[in-house]
VOMI-15618 format. One record per residue (C-alpha): residue number from 0; x, y, z. Coordinates in steps of 0.5 Angstrom, whole numbers, padded with zeros to 4 digits. Layout:
# residues N
pt resi=NUM&x=X&y=Y&z=Z .
...
***
This chain:
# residues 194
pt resi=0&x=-0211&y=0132&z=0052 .
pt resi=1&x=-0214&y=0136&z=0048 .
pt resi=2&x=-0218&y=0134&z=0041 .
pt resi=3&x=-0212&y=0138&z=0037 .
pt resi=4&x=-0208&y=0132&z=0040 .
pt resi=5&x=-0213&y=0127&z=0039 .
pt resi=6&x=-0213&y=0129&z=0032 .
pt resi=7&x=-0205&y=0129&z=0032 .
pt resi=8&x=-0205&y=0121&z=0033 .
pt resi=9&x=-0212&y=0121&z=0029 .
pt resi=10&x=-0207&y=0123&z=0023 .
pt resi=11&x=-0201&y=0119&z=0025 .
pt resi=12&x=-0205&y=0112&z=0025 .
pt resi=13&x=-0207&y=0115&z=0018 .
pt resi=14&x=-0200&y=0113&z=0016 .
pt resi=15&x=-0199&y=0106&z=0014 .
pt resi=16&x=-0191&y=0107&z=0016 .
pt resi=17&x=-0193&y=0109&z=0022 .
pt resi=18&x=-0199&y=0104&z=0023 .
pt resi=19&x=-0193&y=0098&z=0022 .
pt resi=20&x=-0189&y=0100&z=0029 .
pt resi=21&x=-0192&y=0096&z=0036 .
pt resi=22&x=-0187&y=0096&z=0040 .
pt resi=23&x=-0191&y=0093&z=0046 .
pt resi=24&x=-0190&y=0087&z=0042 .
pt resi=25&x=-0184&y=0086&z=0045 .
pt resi=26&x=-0186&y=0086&z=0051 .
pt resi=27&x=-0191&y=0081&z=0051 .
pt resi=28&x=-0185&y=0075&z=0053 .
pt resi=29&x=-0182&y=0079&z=0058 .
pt resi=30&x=-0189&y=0080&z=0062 .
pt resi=31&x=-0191&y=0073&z=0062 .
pt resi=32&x=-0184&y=0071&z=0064 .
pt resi=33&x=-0184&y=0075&z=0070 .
pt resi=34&x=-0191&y=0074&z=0073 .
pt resi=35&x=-0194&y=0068&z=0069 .
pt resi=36&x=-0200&y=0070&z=0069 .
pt resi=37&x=-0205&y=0065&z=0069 .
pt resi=38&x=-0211&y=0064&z=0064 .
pt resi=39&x=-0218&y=0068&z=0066 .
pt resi=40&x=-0214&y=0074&z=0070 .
pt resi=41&x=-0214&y=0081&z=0067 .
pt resi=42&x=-0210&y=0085&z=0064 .
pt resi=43&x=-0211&y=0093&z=0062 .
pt resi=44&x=-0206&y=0096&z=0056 .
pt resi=45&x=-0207&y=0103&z=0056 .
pt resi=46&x=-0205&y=0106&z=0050 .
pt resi=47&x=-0206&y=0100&z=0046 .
pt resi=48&x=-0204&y=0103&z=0039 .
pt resi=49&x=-0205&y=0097&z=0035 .
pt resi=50&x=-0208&y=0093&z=0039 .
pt resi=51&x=-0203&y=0088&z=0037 .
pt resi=52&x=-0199&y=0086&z=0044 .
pt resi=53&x=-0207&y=0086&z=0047 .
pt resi=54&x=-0209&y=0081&z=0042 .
pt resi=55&x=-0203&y=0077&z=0043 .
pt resi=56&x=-0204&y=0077&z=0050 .
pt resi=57&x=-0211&y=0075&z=0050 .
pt resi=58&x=-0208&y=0070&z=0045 .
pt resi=59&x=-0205&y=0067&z=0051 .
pt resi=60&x=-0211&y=0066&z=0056 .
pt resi=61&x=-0212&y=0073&z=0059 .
pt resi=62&x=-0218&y=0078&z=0060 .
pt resi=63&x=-0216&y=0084&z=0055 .
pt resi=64&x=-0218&y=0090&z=0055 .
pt resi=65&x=-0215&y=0095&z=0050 .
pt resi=66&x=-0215&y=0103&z=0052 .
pt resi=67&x=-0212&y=0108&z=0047 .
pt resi=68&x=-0214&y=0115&z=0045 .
pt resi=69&x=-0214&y=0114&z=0037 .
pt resi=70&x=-0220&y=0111&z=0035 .
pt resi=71&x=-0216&y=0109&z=0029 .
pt resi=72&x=-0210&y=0106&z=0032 .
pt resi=73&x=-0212&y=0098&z=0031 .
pt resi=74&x=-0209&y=0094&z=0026 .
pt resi=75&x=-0215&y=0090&z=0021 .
pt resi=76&x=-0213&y=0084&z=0025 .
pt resi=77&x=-0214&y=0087&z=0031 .
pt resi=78&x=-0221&y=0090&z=0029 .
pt resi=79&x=-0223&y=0082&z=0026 .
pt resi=80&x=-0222&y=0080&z=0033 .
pt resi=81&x=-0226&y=0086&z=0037 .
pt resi=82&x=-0233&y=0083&z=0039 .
pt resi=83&x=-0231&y=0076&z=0039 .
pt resi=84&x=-0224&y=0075&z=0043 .
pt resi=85&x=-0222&y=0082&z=0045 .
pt resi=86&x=-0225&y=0089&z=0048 .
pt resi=87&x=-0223&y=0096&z=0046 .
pt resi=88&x=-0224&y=0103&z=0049 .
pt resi=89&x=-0223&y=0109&z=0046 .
pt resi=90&x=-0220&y=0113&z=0052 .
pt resi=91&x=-0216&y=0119&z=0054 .
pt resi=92&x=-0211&y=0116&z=0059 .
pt resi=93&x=-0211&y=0124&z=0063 .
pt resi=94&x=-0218&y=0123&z=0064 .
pt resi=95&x=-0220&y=0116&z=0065 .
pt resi=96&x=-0227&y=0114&z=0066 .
pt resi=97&x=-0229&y=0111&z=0073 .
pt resi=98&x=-0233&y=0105&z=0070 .
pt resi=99&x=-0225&y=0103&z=0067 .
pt resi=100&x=-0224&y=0097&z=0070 .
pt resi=101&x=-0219&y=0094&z=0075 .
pt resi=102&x=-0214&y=0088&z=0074 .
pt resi=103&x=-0209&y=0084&z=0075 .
pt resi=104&x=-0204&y=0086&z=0071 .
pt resi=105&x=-0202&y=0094&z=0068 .
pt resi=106&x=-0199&y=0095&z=0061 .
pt resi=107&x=-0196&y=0100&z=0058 .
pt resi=108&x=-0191&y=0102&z=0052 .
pt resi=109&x=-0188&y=0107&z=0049 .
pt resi=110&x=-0195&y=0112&z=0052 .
pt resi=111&x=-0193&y=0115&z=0058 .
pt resi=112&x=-0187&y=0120&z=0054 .
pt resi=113&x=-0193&y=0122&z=0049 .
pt resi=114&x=-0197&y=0125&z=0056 .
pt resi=115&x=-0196&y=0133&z=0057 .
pt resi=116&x=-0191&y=0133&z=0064 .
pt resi=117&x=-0197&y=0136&z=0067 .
pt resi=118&x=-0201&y=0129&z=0067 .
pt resi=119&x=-0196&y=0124&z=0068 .
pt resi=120&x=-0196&y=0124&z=0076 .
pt resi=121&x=-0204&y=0123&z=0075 .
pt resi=122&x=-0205&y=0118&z=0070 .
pt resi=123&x=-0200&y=0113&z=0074 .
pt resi=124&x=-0203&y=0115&z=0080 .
pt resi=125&x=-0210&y=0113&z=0076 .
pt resi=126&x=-0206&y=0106&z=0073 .
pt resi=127&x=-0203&y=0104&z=0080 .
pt resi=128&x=-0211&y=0105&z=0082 .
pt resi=129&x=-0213&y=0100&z=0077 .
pt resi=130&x=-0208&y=0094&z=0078 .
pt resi=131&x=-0209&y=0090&z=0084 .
pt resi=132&x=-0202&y=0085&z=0082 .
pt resi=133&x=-0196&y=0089&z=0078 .
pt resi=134&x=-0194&y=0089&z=0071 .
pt resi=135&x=-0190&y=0093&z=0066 .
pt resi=136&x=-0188&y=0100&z=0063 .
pt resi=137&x=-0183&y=0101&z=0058 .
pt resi=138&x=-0182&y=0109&z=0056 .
pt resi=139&x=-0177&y=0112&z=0051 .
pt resi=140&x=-0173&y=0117&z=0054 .
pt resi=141&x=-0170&y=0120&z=0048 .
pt resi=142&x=-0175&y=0125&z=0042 .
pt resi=143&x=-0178&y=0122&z=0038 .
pt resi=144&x=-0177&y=0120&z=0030 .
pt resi=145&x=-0184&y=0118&z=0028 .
pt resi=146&x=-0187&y=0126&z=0029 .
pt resi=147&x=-0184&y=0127&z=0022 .
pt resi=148&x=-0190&y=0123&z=0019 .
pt resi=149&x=-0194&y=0129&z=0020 .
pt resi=150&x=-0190&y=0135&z=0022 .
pt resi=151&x=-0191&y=0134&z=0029 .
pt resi=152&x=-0188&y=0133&z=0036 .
pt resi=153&x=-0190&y=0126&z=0039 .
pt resi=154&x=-0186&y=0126&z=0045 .
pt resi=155&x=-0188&y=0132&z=0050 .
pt resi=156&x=-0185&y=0129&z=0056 .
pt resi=157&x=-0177&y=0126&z=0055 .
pt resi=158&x=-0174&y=0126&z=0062 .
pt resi=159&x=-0168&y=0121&z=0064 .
pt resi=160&x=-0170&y=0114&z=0065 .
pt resi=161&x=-0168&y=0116&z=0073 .
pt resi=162&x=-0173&y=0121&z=0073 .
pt resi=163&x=-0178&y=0116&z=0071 .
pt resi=164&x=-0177&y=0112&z=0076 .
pt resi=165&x=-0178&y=0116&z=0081 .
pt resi=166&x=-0184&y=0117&z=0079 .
pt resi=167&x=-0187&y=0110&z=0078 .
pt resi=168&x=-0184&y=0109&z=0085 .
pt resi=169&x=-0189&y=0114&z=0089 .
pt resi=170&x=-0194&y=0108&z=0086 .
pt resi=171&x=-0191&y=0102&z=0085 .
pt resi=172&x=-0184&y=0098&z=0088 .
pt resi=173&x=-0180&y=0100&z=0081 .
pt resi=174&x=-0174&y=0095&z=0078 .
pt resi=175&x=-0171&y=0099&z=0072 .
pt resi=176&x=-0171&y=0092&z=0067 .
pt resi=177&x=-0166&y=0096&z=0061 .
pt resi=178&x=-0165&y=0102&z=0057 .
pt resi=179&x=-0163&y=0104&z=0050 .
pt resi=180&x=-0166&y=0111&z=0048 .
pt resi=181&x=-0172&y=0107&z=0052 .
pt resi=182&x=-0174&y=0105&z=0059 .
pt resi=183&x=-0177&y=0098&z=0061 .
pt resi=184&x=-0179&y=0098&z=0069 .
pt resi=185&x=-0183&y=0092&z=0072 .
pt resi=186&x=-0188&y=0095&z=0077 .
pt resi=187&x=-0191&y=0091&z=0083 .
pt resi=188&x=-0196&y=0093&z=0088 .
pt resi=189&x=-0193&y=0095&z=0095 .
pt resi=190&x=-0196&y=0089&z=0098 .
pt resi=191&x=-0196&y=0084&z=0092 .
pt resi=192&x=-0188&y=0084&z=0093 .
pt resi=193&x=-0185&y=0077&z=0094 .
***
């Protein structure tokens, strides 16, 4: 993405109604449900936004790190918590540095949508990449109303939720978990399928 781009969600967490939206929160529970993970393993939340579904999974035992393209995206919370329990990086999904880790579990919510449709298939090729377990996508399929805030377009790529799966199944066995205006996929690594 570009740094008019970068500028644009720099912008956007500006806004303290905007900050108060973390819908990666609800998907806490559901991912912990359907791979218990254990404490120590490793989780990557790319496009953290917040950072408040990553300080609650790290909150639960596992090795966090956040990843999100705004510098200014984390709640005060959050920040209170960097350097002694959680790990922050500002990163640009469409061109992830090499030194990003793997982990066990991938998570990312309402992120994938915001990507141009030209680095979708590259950015989940680079989180398939960097997963060795499994974990969970939840992408909207609709525009979005947050743009407004700013006077600008936040979702650049709204396909049906089936075009989206079909994307993540070149990477990853897919299982489609719900959908209403947003799509909820469980991925697995091919090998890692019980």
């Amino acid at each position: 993405m570009s740094e008019a781009e970068r500028g644009k969600y720099e912008r956007l967490w500006a806004d303290r109604r905007y900050r108060h939206h973390s819908p990666g929160l609800h998907h806490v529970d559901r991912l912990c449900k359907l791979f218990q993970p254990t404490a120590g393993q490793t989780l990557t939340d790319y496009g953290c936004g917040p950072g408040l579904a990553a300080l609650e999974f790290q909150r639960r035992g596992l090795d966090v790190l956040a990843l999100d393209f705004a510098a200014n995206s984390l709640a005060p919370k959050v920040q209170r918590a960097l350097g002694h329990t959680l790990r922050f990086r500002r990163e640009d999904l469409a061109k992830l540095h090499d030194d990003v880790p793997s982990v066990d579990y991938c998570f990312c919510t309402d992120v994938m949508e915001h990507l141009l449709l030209e680095e979708v298939d590259g950015v989940i090729e680079a989180i398939a990449h960097r997963t060795g377990l499994g974990g969970l996508f939840a992408i909207a399929t609709r525009p979005d109303s947050c743009g407004r805030l700013i006077g600008d377009t936040l979702h650049l790529t709204v396909r049906p939720a089936s075009w989206w799966q079909e994307r993540l199944r070149q990477r990853f066995e897919v299982e489609m978990r719900a959908h209403r205006g947003s799509a909820v996929f469980v991925v697995r690594r091919r090998d890692c399928v019980p």
